[in-house]
C-alpha positions as CSV (number, residue, x, y, z in Angstrom):
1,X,14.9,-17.0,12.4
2,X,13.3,-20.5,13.7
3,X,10.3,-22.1,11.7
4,X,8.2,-21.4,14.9
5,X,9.0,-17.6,15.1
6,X,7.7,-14.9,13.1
7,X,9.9,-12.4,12.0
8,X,9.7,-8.6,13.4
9,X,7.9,-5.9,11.8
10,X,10.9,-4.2,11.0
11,X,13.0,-7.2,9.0
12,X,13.8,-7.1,5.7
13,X,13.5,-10.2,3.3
14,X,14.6,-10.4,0.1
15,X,14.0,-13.9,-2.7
16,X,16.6,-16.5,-3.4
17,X,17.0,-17.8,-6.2
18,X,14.1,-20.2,-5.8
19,X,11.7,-17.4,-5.0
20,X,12.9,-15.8,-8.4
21,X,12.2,-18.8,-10.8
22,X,8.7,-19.5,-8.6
23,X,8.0,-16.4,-10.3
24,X,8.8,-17.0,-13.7
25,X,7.3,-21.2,-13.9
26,X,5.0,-21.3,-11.0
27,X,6.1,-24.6,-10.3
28,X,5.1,-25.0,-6.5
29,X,1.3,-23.6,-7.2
30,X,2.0,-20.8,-4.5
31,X,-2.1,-19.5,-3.2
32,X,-2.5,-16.5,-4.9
33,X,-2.2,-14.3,-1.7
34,X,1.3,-15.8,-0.7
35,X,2.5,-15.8,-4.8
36,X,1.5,-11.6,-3.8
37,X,3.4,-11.9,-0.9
38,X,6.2,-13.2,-2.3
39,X,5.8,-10.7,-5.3
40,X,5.8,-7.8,-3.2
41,X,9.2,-9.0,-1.5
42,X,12.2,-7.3,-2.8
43,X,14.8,-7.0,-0.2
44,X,13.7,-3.3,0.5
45,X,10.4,-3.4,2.1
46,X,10.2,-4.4,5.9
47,X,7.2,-6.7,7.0
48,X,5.1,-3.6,8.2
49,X,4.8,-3.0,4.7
50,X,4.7,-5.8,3.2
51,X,1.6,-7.0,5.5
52,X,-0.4,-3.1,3.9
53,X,0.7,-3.9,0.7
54,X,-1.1,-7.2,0.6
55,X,-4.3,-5.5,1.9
56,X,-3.6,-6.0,5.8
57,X,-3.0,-10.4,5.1
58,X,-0.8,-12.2,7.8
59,X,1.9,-11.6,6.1
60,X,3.7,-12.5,8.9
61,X,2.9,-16.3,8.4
62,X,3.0,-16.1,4.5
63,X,6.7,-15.0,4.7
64,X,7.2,-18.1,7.3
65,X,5.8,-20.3,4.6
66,X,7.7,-18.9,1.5
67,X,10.9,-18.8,3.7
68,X,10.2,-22.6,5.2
69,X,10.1,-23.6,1.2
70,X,13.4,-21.5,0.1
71,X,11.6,-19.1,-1.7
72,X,12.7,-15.9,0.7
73,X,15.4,-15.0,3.0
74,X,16.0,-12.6,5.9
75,X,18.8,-10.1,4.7
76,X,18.1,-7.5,7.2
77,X,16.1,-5.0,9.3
78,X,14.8,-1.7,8.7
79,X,16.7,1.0,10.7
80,X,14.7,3.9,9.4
81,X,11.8,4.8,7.8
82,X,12.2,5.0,3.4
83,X,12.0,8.9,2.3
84,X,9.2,9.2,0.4
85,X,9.5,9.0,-3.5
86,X,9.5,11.8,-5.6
87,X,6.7,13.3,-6.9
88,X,6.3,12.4,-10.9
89,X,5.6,15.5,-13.8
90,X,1.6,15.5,-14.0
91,X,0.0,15.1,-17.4
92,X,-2.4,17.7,-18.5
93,X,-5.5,15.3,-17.2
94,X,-3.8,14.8,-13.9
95,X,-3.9,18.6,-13.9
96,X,-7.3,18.6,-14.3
97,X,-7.9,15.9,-11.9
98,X,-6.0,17.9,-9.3
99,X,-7.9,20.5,-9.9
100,X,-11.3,18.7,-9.4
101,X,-9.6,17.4,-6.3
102,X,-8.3,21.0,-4.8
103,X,-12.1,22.1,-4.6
104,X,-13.0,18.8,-3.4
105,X,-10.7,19.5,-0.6
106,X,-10.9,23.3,-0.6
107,X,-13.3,22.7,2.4
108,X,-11.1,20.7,4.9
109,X,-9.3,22.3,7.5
110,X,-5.6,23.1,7.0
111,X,-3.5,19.8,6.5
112,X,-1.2,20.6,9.2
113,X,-4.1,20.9,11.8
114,X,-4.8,17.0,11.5
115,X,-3.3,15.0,13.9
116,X,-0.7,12.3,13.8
117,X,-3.4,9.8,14.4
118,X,-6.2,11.5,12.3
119,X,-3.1,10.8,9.2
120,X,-2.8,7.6,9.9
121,X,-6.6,7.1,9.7
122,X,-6.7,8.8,6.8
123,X,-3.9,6.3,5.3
124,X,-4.9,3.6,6.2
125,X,-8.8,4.5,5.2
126,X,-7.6,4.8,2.0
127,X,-5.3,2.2,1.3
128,X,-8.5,-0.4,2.8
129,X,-10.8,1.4,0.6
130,X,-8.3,0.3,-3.0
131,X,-7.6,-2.8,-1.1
132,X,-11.7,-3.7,-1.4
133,X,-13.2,-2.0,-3.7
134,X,-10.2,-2.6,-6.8
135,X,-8.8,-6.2,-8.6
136,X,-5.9,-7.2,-5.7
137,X,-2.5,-5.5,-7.0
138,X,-3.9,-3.1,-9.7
139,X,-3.3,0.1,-7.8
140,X,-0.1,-1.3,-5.7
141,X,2.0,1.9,-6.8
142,X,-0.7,4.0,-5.5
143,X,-1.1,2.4,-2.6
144,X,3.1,2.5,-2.2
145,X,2.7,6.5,-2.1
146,X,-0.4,6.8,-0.1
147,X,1.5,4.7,2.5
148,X,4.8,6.7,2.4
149,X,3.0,9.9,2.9
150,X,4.0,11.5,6.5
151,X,1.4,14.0,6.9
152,X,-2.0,15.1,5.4
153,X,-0.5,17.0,3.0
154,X,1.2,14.5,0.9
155,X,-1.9,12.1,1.6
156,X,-4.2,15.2,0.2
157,X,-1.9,15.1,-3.2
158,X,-3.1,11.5,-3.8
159,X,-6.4,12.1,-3.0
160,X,-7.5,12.8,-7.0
161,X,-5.9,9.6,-7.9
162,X,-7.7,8.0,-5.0
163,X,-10.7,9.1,-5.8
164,X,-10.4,8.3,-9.7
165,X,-9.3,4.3,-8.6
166,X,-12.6,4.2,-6.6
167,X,-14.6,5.7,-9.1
168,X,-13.1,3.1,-11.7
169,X,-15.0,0.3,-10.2
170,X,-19.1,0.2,-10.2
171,X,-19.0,-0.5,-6.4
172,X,-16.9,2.3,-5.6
173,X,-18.6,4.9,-8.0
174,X,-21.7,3.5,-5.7
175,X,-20.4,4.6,-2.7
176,X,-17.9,7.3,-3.8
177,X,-20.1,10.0,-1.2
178,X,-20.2,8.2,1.1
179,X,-16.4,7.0,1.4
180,X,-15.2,10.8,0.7
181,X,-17.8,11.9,3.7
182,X,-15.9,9.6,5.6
183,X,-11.9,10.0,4.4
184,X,-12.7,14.0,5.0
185,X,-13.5,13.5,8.6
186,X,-9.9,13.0,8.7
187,X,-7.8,14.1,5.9
């Protein structure tokens, strides 16, 4: 890749050594939105998702920067979308909270009436909503399944954790009725 060309949605960087111990000593006083970036780089994730996981920043530039100082390198490009990740054994309070959350939802139409578009609305709703409302990386592997979810169904079995990270911060518990009017127009 040239310095004047940003990469594709679709390639895949991964950190050099460089990019490793930038981690560790924090030698080259990365701003915190590229240090993120390059955090979030691990040789898996394509740009796409690199650029949601950062809360929608040009990563595109960021990952020009930290490959123009030797932090990152291009190892490949994403063929195919990830398969989602397992779903993890619930504790008895996630039980709870899923239940709280199925008659939350109990009112929405079926999840497989929604619309490709009305999902992606949906996801991306909710991963802006963490991205604003919560400290920058603190809900990143909720954000990770939200964004891997392929219909509303999946994005309806994060919706209890969703609604317990906005409710964790005093804006969010402000607005909490007004954000879950809004996600259920869609989800």
């Amino acid at each position: 890749m040239s310095d004047t060309t940003a990469p594709a949605l679709d390639a895949i960087f991964a950190k050099t050594p460089l990019g490793q111990q930038e981690i560790q000593q924090r030698s080259l006083k990365l701003p915190l939105l590229t240090r993120r970036v390059l955090l979030l780089v691990d040789g898996r994730r394509p740009v796409r998702e690199l650029a949601t996981l950062a809360g929608n920043a040009d990563a595109s530039s960021l990952l020009m920067e930290l490959e123009a100082l030797g932090c990152i390198e291009l190892t490949a490009t994403a063929t195919a979308a990830p398969a989602p990740a397992p779903a993890a054994a619930t504790s008895d309070a996630a039980a709870m909270a899923t239940a709280g959350a199925a008659t939350a939802l109990a009112g929405l139409p079926p999840a497989g009436s929604r619309s490709a578009e009305q999902v992606d609305m949906a996801r991306n709703f909710m991963i802006n909503t963490i991205n604003r409302m919560l400290e920058q990386n603190s809900r990143l592997t909720l954000v990770e399944k939200i964004f891997h979810s392929v219909d509303a169904a999946e994005l309806r079995e994060h919706y209890a954790a969703w609604e317990e990270a906005i409710g964790s911060s005093w804006m969010g518990r402000k607005r909490l009725d007004e954000l879950k009017r809004k996600l259920f127009e869609v989800l």
